[in-house]
C-alpha positions in Angstrom: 15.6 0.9 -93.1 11.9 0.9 -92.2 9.6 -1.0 -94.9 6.4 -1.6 -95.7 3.8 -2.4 -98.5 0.6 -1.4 -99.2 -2.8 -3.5 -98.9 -6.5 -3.2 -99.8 -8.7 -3.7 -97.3 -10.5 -6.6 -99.3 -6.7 -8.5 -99.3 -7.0 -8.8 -95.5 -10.8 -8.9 -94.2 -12.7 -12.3 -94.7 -9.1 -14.0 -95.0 -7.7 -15.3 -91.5 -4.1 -15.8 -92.6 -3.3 -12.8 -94.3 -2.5 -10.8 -91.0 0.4 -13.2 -90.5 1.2 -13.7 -94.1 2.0 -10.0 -94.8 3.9 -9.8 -91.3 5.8 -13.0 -92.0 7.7 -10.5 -94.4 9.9 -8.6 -92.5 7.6 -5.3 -92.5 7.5 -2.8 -90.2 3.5 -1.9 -91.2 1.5 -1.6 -94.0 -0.5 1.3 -96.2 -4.1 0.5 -96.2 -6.6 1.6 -98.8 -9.1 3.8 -96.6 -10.4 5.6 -99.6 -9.4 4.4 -103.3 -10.5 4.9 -107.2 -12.2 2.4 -109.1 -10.1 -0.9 -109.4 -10.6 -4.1 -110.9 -7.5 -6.1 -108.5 -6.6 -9.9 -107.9 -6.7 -11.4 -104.5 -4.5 -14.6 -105.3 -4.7 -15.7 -101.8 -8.4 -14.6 -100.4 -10.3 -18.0 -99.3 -13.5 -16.6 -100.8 -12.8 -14.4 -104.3 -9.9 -14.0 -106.7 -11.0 -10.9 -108.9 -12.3 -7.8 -106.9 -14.0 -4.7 -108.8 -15.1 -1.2 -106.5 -16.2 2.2 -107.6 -14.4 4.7 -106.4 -15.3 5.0 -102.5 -14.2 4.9 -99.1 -14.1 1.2 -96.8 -14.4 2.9 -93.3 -17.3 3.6 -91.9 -17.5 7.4 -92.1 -20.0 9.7 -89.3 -23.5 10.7 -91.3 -23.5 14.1 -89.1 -19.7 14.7 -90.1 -21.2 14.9 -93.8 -24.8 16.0 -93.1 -24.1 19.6 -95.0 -21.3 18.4 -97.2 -21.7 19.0 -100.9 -19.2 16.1 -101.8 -19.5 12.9 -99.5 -18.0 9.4 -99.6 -19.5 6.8 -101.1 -19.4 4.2 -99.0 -18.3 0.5 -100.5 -19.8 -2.7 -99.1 -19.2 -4.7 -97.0 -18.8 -1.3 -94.8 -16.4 -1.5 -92.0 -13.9 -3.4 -93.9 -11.1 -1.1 -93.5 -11.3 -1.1 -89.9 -11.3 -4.8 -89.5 -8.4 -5.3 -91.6 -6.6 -2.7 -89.3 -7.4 -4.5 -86.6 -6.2 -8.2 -87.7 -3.1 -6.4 -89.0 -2.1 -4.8 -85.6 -3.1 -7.9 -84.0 -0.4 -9.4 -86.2 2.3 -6.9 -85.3 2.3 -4.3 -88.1 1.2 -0.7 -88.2 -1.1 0.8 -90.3 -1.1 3.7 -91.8 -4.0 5.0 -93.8 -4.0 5.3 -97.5 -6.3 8.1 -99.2 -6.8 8.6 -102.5 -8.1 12.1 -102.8 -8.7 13.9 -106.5 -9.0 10.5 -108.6 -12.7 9.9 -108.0 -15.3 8.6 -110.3 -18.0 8.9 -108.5 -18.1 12.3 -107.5 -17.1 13.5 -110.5 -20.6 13.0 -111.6 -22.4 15.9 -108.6 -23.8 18.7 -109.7 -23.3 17.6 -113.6 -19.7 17.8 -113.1 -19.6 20.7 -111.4 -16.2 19.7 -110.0 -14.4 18.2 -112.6 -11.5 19.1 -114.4 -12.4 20.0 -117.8 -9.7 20.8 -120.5 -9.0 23.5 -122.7 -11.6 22.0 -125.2 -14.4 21.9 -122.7 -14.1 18.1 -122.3 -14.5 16.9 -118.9 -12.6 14.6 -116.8 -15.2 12.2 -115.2 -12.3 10.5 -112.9 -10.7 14.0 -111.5 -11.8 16.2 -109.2 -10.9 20.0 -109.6 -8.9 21.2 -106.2 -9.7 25.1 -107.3 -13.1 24.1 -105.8 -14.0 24.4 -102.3 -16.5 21.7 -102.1 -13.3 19.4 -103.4 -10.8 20.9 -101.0 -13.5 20.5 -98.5 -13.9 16.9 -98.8 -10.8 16.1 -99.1 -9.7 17.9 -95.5 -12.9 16.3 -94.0 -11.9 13.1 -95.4 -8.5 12.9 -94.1 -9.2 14.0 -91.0 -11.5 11.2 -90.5 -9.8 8.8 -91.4 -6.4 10.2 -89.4 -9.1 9.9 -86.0 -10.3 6.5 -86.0 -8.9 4.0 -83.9 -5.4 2.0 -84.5 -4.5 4.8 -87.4 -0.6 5.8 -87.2 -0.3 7.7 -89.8 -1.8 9.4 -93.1 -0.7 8.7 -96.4 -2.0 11.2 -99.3 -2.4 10.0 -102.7 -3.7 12.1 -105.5 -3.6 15.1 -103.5 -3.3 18.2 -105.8 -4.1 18.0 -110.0 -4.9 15.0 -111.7 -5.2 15.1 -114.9 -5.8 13.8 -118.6 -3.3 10.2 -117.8 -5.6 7.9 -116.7 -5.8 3.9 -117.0 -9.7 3.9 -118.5 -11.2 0.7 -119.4 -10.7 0.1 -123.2 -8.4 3.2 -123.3 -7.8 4.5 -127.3 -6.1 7.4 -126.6 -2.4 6.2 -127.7 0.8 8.2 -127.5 -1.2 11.6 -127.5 2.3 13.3 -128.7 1.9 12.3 -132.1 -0.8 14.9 -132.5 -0.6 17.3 -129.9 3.4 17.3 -129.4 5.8 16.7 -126.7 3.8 18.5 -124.0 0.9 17.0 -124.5 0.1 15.3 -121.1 0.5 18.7 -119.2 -1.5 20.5 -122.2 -4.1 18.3 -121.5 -4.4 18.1 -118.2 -4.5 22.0 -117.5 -8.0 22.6 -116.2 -10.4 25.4 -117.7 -13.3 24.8 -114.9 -15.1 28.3 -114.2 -13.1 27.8 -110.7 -9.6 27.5 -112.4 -10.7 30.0 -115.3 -11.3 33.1 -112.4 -8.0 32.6 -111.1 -6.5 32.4 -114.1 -7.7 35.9 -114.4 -6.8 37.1 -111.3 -3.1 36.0 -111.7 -3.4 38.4 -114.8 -4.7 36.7 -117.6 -7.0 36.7 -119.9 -9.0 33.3 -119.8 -10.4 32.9 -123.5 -7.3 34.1 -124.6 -5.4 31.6 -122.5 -8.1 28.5 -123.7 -7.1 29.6 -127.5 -3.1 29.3 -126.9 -3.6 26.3 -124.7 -5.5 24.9 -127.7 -3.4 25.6 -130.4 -0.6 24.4 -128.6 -2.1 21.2 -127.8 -3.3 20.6 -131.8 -0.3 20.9 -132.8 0.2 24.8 -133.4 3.3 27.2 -131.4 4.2 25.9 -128.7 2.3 28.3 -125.4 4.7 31.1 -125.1 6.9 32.1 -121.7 4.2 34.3 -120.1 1.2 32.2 -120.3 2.8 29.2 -119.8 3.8 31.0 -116.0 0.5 32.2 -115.1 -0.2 28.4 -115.5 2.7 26.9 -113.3 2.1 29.6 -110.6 -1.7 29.2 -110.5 -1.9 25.7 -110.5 1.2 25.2 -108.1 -0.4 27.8 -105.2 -4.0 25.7 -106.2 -2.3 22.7 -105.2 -0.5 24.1 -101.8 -3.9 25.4 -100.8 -5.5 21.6 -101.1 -2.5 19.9 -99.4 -2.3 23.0 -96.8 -5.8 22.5 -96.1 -5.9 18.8 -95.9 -2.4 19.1 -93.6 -4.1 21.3 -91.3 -7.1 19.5 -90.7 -5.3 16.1 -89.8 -3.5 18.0 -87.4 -6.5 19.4 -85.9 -8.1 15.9 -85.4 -5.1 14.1 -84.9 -2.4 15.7 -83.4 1.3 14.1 -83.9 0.0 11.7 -86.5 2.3 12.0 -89.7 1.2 13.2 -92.5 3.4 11.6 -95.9 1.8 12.5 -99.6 2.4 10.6 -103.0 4.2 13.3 -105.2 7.2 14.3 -107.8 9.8 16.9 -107.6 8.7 17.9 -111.3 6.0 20.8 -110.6 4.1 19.9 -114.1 3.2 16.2 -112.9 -0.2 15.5 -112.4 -2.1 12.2 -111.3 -1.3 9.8 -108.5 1.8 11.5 -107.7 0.9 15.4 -108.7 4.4 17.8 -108.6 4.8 20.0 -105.4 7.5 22.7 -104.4 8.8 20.2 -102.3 10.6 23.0 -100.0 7.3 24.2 -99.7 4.7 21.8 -99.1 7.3 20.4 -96.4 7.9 23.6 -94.5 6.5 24.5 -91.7 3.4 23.1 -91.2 3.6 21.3 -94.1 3.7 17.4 -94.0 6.3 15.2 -92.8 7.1 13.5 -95.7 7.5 12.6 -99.6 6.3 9.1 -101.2 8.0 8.8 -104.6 7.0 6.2 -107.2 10.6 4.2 -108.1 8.4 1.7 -110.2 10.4 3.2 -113.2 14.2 2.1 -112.5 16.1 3.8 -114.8 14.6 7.2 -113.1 14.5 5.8 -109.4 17.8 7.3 -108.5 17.4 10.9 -109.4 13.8 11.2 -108.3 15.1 10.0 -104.8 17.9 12.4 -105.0 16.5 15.6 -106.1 14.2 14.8 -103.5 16.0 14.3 -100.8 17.9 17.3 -101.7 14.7 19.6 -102.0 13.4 18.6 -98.6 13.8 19.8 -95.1 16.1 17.9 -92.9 14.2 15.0 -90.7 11.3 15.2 -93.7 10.8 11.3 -94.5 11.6 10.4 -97.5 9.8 7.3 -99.1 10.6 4.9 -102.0 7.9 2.9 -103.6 9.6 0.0 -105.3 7.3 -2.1 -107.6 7.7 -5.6 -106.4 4.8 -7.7 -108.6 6.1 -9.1 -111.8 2.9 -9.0 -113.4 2.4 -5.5 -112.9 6.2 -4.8 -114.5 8.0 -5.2 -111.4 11.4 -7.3 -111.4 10.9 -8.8 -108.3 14.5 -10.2 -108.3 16.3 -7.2 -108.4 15.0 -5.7 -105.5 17.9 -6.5 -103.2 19.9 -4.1 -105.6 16.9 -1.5 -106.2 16.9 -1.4 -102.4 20.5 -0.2 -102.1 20.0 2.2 -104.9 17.1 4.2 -103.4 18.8 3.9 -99.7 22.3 5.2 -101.2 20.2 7.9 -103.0 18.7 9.4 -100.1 15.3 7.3 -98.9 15.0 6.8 -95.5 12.0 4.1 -96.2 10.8 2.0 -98.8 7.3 1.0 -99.7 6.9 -2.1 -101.4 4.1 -2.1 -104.1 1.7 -4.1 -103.7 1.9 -7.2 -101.0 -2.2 -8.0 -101.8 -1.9 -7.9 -105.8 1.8 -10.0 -105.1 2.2 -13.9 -106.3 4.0 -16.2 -104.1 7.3 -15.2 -105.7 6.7 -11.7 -105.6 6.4 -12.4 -101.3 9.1 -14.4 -101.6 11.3 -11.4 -102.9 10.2 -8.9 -100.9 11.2 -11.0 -98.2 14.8 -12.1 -99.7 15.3 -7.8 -100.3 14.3 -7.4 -96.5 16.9 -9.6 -95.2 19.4 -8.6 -97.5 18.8 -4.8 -96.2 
């Protein structure tokens, strides 16, 4: 089975061995941060910094006149470039890359246009680290985005994270918001991540609804109140779900355009409420015809690994790729020793490639399993 682990750019460039370190693993090729969130990560190998904090941005080196009449453009991380030399040491090493994008989770351009294009909840509180996808100027970046990334040199694929809603789960610095269900009951994570953004709010009303009627049920439901009956609660799935096919449809399309035959994978969850890193599609749909080619699943949770891989794999087109992301660093929750055995779970279930989480953030031990769970596969 084809395998590979994901990398920040920062894990590779400035450090001469960690080309042949991650290839020394057994991997087919890696997933390489091209555009992330804000992170504060460990490097516990990198000859010249252990702790590593970036804004949200991008680490290629994106074309000014590309962006000249862009509303939303990257911000650009220093040192610039740093995606691009990793890519290279990496290939020089043996390993394909594949570019990792990060699309809706965004701190910094949250902040344009006083938050024009943020996702703001049914109480009128903003999310500053998501972008709305009901907005044009967000789909837009994100489909210019991708497609420059899927053009550059030594790119062999596209991998889409955070493409379609995310929403009020969030890992904030000195986060106080708890088990939200205690107050606002046991659907309180999609509650509050529905968006009420003057974008999301028109097409609310032209699926049929009224808009300040759906705010007050949305609001009462969330504090607590009846829970949001049958009929709004459907103008909600099917106007956020067509929202979301229109972002990934967009984005699809314009790697295509400027990168024909390059796959096209994105991060997602066969439930159709999930929002966040791995937002719920109609996986039928977004991996029809010209959809993408395949579906990255997070497996970090093993007791839900097995039926996430199989109702995938059951939902999707025949030849779509299906992808299991396997959390191999103990200090991030993994069990690094039972990956042999989470390996042959997820391959008997239906994935037809694993992703190893995260070979930069990984100890020695944590390598040392990945490796072990290789050559046991």
């Amino acid at each position: 089975m084809r395998a590979g682990a994901y990398l920040y750019p920062w894990d590779v460039d400035g450090d001469p061995a960690a080309a042949d370190r991650v290839a020394d693993l057994g991997l087919a090729g890696v997933s390489l941060a091209a555009a992330y969130h804000a992170v504060r990560a460990v490097t516990p190998f990198h000859p010249g910094h252990r702790i590593v904090t970036q804004d949200a941005a991008v680490y290629y080196q994106p074309d000014p006149e590309r962006w000249s009449d862009a509303t939303l453009r990257p911000v650009v991380a220093e040192p610039a470039g740093s995606f691009e030399r990793a890519a290279g040491a990496l290939r020089a090493a043996g390993l394909g890359v594949t570019a990792w994008l990060v699309l809706t989770h965004n701190s910094q351009l949250t902040t344009v246009a006083d938050g024009l294009f943020a996702v703001r909840n049914a109480f009128g509180d903003r999310y500053p680290w998501a972008l709305c996808p009901s907005s044009a100027a967000v789909r837009e970046y994100a489909a210019r985005l991708a497609a420059e990334v899927a053009a550059l040199d030594g790119v062999d694929a596209i991998e889409l994270e955070a493409c379609g809603w995310y929403g009020f789960d969030h890992g904030s610095a000195h986060d106080k918001t708890g088990d939200v269900t205690g107050w606002a009951g046991p659907a309180a994570d999609w509650l509050l991540s529905l968006c009420f953004c003057g974008g999301c709010r028109a097409r609310y009303g032209t699926a049929g609804a009224d808009p300040n009627e759906l705010t007050a049920q949305v609001r009462a439901a969330a504090g607590g109140g009846p829970a949001l009956p049958a009929d709004p609660a459907d103008v909600l799935d099917r106007t956020r779900a067509a929202t979301a096919q229109q972002l990934l449809s967009d984005v699809t399309a314009a790697v295509r355009a400027a990168a024909p035959g390059k796959p096209v994978l994105v991060h997602t969850d066969p439930d159709p409420r999930a929002a966040g890193s791995n937002p719920g599609y109609d996986l039928a749909a977004a991996c029809g015809p010209a959809g993408v080619d395949g579906v990255v699943l997070a497996c970090g949770d093993r007791a839900r690994a097995v039926s996430l891989v199989t109702t995938a794999s059951g939902a999707v087109p025949a030849g779509t790729s299906v992808v299991a992301v396997l959390q191999a660093v103990a200090g991030l929750g993994g069990d690094p020793a039972s990956l042999p055995a989470q390996t042959a779970a997820v391959r008997a279930a239906g994935a037809t490639e694993l992703r190893f989480y995260h070979a930069g953030l990984a100890a020695a031990s944590d390598l040392a399993a990945i490796r072990a769970a290789l050559l046991d596969g």
